[in-house]
C-alpha positions in Angstrom: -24.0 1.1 7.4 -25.1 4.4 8.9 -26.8 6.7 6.1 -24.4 10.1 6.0 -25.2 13.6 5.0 -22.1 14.2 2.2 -21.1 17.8 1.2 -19.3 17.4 -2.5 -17.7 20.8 -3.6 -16.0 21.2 -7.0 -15.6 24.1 -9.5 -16.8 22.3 -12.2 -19.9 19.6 -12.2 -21.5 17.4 -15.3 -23.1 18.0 -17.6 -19.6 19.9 -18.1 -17.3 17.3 -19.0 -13.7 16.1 -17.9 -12.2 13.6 -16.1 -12.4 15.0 -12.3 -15.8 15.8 -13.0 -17.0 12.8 -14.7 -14.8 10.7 -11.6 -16.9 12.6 -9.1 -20.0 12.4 -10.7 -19.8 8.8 -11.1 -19.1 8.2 -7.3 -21.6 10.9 -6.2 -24.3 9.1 -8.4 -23.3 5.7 -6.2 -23.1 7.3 -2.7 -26.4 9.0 -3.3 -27.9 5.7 -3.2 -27.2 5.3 0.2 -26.8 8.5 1.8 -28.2 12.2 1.3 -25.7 13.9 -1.1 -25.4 17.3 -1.8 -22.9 18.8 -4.7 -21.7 22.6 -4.4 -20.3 23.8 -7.4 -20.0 27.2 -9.6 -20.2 25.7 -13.3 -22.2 23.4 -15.2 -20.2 23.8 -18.2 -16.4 23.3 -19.6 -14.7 27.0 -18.8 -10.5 27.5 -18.4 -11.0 31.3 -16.4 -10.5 29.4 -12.9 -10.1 32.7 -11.3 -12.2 34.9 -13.0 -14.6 32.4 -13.6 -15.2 31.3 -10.1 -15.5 35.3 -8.8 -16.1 38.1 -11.1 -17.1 36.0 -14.6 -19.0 33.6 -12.6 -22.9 32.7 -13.4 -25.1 35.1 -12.8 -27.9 33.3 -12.0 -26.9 30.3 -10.4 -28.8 26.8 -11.3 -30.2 24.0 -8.9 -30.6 20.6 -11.3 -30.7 17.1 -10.0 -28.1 14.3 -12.2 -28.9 10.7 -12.0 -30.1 11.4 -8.3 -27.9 14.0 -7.5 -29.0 17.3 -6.4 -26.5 19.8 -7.8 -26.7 23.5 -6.5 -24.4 26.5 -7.6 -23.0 28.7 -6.4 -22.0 32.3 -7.2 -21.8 36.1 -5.9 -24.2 39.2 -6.1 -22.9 42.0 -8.2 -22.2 44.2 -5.3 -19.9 40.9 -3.3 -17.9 41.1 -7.0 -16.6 44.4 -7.0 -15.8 44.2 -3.7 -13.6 41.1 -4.9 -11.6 42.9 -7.5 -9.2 44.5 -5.1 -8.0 41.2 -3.9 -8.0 39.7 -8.2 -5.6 42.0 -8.8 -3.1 41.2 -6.1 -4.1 37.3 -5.9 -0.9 36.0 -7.4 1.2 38.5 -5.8 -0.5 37.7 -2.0 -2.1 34.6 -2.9 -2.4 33.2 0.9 -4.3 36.7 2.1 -6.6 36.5 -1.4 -7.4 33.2 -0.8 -8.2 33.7 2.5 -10.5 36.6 2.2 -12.2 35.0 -1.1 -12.7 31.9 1.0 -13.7 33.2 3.9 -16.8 35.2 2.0 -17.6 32.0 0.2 -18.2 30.1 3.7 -21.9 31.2 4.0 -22.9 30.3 0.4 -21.5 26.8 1.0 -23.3 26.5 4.4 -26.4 27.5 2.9 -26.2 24.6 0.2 -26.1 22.1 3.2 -27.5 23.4 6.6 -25.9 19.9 7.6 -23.2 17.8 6.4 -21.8 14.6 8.4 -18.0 15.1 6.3 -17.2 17.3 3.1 -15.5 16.1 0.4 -13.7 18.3 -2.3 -12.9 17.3 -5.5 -10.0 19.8 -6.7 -10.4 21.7 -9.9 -8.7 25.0 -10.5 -8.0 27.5 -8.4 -7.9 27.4 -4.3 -10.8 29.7 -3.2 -13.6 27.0 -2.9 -11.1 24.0 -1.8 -9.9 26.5 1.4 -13.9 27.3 1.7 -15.2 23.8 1.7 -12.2 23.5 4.9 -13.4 25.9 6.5 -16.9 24.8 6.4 -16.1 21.0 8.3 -13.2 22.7 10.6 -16.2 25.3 11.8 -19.0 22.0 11.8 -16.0 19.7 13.3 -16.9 17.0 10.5 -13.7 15.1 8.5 -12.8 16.8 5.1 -11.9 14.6 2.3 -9.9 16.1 -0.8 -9.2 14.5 -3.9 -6.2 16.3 -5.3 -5.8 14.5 -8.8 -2.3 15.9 -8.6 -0.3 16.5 -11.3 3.4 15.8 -11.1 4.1 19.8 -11.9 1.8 20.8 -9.3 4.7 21.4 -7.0 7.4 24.7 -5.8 6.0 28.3 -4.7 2.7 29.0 -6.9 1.4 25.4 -5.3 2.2 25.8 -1.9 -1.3 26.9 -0.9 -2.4 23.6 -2.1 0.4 21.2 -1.3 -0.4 22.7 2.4 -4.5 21.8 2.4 -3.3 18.6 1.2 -1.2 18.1 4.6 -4.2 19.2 6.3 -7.2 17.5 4.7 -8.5 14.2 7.3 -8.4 12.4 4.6 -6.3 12.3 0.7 -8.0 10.1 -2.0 -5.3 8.9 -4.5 -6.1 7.5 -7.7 -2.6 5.6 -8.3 0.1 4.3 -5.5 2.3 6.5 -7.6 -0.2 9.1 -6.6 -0.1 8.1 -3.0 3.7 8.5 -3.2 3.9 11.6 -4.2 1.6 12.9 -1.6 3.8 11.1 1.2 6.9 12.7 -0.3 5.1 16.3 0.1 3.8 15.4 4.1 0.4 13.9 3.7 0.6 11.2 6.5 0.7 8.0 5.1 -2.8 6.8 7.2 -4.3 10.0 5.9 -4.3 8.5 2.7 -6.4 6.3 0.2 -6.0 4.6 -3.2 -9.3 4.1 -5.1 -8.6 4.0 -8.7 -11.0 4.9 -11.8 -13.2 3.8 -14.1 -15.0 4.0 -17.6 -17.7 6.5 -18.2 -19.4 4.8 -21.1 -23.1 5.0 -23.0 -25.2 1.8 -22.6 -26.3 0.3 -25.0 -23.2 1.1 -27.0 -23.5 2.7 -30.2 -24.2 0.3 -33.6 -21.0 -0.5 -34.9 -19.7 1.7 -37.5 -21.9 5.3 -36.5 -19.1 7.4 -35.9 -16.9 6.1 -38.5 -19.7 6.6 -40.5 -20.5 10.1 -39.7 -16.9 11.3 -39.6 -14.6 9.4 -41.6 -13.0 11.8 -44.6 -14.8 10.1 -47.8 -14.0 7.0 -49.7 -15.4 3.4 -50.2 -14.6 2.7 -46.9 -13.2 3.6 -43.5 -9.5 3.2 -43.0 -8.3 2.5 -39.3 -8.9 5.3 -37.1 -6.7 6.6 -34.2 -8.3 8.3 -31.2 -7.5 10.8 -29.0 -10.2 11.4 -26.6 -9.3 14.0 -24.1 -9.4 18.6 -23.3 -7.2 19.5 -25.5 -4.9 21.1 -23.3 -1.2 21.5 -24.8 0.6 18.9 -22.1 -2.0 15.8 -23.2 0.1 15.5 -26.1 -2.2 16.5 -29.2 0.6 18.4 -30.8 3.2 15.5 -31.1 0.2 13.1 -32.4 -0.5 15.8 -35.4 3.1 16.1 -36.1 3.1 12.2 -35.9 0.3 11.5 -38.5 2.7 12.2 -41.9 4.9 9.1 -40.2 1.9 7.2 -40.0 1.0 7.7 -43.7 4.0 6.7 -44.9 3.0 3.1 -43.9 -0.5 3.4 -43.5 -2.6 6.1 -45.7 -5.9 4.9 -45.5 -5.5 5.7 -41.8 -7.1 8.9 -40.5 -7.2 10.7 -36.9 -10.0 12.1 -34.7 -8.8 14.3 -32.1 -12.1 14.6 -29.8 -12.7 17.0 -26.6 -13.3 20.2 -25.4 -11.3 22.7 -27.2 -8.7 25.5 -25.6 -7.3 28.3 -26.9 -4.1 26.5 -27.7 -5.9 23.6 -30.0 -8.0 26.4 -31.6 -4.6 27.8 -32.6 -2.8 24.5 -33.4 -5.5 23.1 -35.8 -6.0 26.6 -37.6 -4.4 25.4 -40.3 -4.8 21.6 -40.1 -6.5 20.8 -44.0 -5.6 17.5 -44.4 -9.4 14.8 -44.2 -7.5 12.3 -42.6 -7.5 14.7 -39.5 -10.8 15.3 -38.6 -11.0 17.5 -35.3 -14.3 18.1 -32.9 -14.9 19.5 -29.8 -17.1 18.3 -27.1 -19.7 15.4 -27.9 -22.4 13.8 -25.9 -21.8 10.6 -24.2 -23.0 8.4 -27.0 -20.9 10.1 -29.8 -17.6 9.3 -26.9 -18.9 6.3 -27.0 -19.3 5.8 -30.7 -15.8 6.9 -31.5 -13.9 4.6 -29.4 -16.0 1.3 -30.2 -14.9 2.6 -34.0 -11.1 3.6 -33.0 -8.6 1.1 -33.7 -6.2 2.5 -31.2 -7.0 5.0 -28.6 -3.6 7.6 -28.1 -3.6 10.2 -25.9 0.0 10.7 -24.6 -0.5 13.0 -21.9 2.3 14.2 -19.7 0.1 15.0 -16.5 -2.1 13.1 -15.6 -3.8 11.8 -12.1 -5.2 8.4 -13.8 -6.2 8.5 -16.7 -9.3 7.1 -17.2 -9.8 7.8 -20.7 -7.9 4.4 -21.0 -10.4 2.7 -18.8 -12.8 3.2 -21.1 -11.1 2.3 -24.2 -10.4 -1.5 -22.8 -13.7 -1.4 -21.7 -14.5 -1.9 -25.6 -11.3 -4.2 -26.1 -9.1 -1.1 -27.6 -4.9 -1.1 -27.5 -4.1 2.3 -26.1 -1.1 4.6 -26.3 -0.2 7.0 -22.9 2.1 9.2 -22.5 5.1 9.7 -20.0 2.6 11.0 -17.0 4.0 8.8 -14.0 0.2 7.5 -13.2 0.0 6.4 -17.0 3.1 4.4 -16.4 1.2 2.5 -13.6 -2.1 2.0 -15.5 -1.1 0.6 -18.4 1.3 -2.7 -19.1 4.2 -1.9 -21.4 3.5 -4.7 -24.2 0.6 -6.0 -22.5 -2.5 -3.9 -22.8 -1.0 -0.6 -24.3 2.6 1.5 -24.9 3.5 4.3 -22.9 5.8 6.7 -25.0 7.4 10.0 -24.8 5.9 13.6 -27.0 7.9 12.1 -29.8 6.5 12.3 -33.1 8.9 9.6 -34.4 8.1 7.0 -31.3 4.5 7.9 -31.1 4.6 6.8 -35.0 6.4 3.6 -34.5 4.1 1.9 -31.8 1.0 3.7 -34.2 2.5 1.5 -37.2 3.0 -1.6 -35.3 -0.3 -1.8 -33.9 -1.9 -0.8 -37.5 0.1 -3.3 -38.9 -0.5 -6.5 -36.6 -4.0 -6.5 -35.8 -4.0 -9.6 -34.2 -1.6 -8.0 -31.3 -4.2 -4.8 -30.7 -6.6 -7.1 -30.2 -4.4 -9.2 -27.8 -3.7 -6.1 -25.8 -7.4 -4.9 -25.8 -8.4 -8.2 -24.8 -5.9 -7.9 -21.6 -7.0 -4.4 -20.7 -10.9 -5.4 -20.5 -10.0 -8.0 -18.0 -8.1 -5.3 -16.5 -10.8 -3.2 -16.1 -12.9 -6.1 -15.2 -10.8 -7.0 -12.2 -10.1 -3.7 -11.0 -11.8 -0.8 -12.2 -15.6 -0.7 -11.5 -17.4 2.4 -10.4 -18.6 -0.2 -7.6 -15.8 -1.7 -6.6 -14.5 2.6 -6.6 -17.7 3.3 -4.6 -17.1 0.7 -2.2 -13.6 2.0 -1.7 -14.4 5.8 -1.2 -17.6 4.6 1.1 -14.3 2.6 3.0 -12.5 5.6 3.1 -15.4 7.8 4.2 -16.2 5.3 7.3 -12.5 5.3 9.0 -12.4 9.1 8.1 -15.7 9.3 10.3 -14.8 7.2 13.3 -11.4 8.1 13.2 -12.4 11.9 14.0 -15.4 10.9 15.9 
């Protein structure tokens, strides 16, 4: 296979964490075995301004760093270019197409100086649509494919989307992560050949942790460690850490010596919500190096996270990867992921059902092991980062001849 030059924009690379960026990493890492790949982006590390963030508030000083073979170069504007932006910030949502088009337009040259060259770009999308109209721009001007991976969000749709739905009808190529995914994209005009399922994968420490670290580190005090129930994810309101807190009294009733970790990079709205959590049996942390991750869901009993947007998923990935049950939420791509019964429970932002399958799994260990058993050979089958890499290589190769 011909070795390509590949352009990888994003808002938001590792060592900042989330799922997008951890997904792109993981494939950029693989294709940079093979071919010349260059990553774009404006942050290193977890932020939620996506507008301010990415023009006035961005990095002064912006940092080139290679990751696992990577070569990662930001971007960002002079102090002069971000005045001149401020204007155009304070009508964005009011004339969003002409904002976007003038922001993009004077982000073209930063991204062409990242990569004199590029054989396609490929844009993983993270927040707001300045650098995904940019990165557009850049292979419609060097007549190279552009590849987007949306991760769309079932409430990413109506009038404050449509500047995204449309560079989703115009991209040469869509990665999906789910066929529910794909779908949805066909239902809003992406041509059905334009597009292509990969999937996801776990993101884990090797060697894993000795057994016992985190629970040993975190675990409110006593003789020893009750059963501990995992959520793993940005604590962002619709991943469904609210309904979990309010369903941990329901869990006591039957269980007491259980006790929760709710792990991830915290938001404004989980610094508020766990203001006045008390209780030791909820124990609450924000980000934590890959190890620690990895620590806490070899330790977990259950891993529950029931989000209600989600592109994947692939925090569930990684619990199977280390034989765990898991609990999603009602996010449609969830719903295709995991097996009702088989490997996990997908359940509404109830309290009360969110409880119930807690209980049941708590209470019949010999059926969460069942089920973690059946999602490792899940992931085993289909979710490797190189079976993914082969896939998006795939994808990358008909892209290419298809527009040659």
């Amino acid at each position: 296979m011909t070795s390509w030059n590949i352009l990888c924009t994003i808002t938001s690379y590792p060592p900042a964490i989330g799922g997008a960026q951890s997904h792109t990493h993981e494939l950029m890492r693989r294709l940079a075995q093979r071919h010349r790949v260059t990553v774009a982006s404006f942050w290193d590390r977890n932020r939620t301004d996506w507008l301010l963030g990415t023009t006035l508030t961005a990095p002064l000083q912006p940092r080139s760093y290679t990751l696992d073979g990577v070569s990662v170069q930001q971007v960002t504007w002079r102090r002069d270019e971000r005045w001149r932006l401020l204007p155009l910030l304070c009508v964005y949502y009011a004339l969003k197409t002409q904002a976007i088009a003038v922001i993009s337009r004077r982000l073209l040259p930063k991204l062409a100086a990242v990569a004199p060259t590029c054989d396609l770009v490929y844009h993983a999308r993270i927040g707001r649509e300045s650098l995904a109209f940019a990165s557009l721009a850049l292979a419609r001007q060097r007549d190279v494919p552009f590849l987007l991976v949306p991760y769309h969000h079932p409430r990413w749709v109506g009038w404050n989307y449509r500047q995204y739905l449309d560079l989703y009808r115009q991209a040469d190529a869509v990665m999906a992560l789910t066929d529910h995914e794909q779908q949805t994209l066909i239902e809003l005009g992406v041509q059905p050949q334009r597009i292509f399922v990969t999937g996801n994968a776990p993101v884990l420490a090797t060697p894993p942790p000795p057994a016992g670290a985190f629970a040993g580190r975190y675990a409110p005090a006593r003789s020893a460690p009750g059963p501990l129930i995992l959520f793993l994810a940005q604590k962002y309101r619709y991943k469904g850490l609210e309904a979990l807190l309010a369903a941990a009294p329901l869990v006591w009733q039957q269980h007491p010596e259980a006790w929760f970790a709710f792990v991830g990079p915290r938001t404004r709205f989980s610094e508020r919500l766990f203001h006045q959590v008390s209780d030791p049996r909820l124990v609450e942390m924000g980000a934590v190096s890959l190890a620690e991750k990895t620590a806490a869901l070899a330790d977990c009993t259950v891993l529950c996270v029931p989000s209600s947007q989600e592109s994947f998923g692939g925090v569930f990935t990684e619990a199977w990867a280390l034989h765990k049950p898991v609990i999603g939420g009602p996010a449609p791509a969830v719903r295709e992921v995991i097996t009702p019964g088989a490997d996990g429970f997908v359940v509404a932002q109830d309290p009360a059902l969110i409880a119930e399958y807690l209980n049941l799994l708590l209470a019949q260990p010999g059926l969460a092991a069942r089920m973690g058993q059946a999602g490792f050979a899940k992931v085993q089958a289909h979710f490797t980062w190189d079976a993914l890499a082969a896939k998006t290589e795939q994808a990358m190769q008909a892209v290419l001849h298809r527009t040659a």
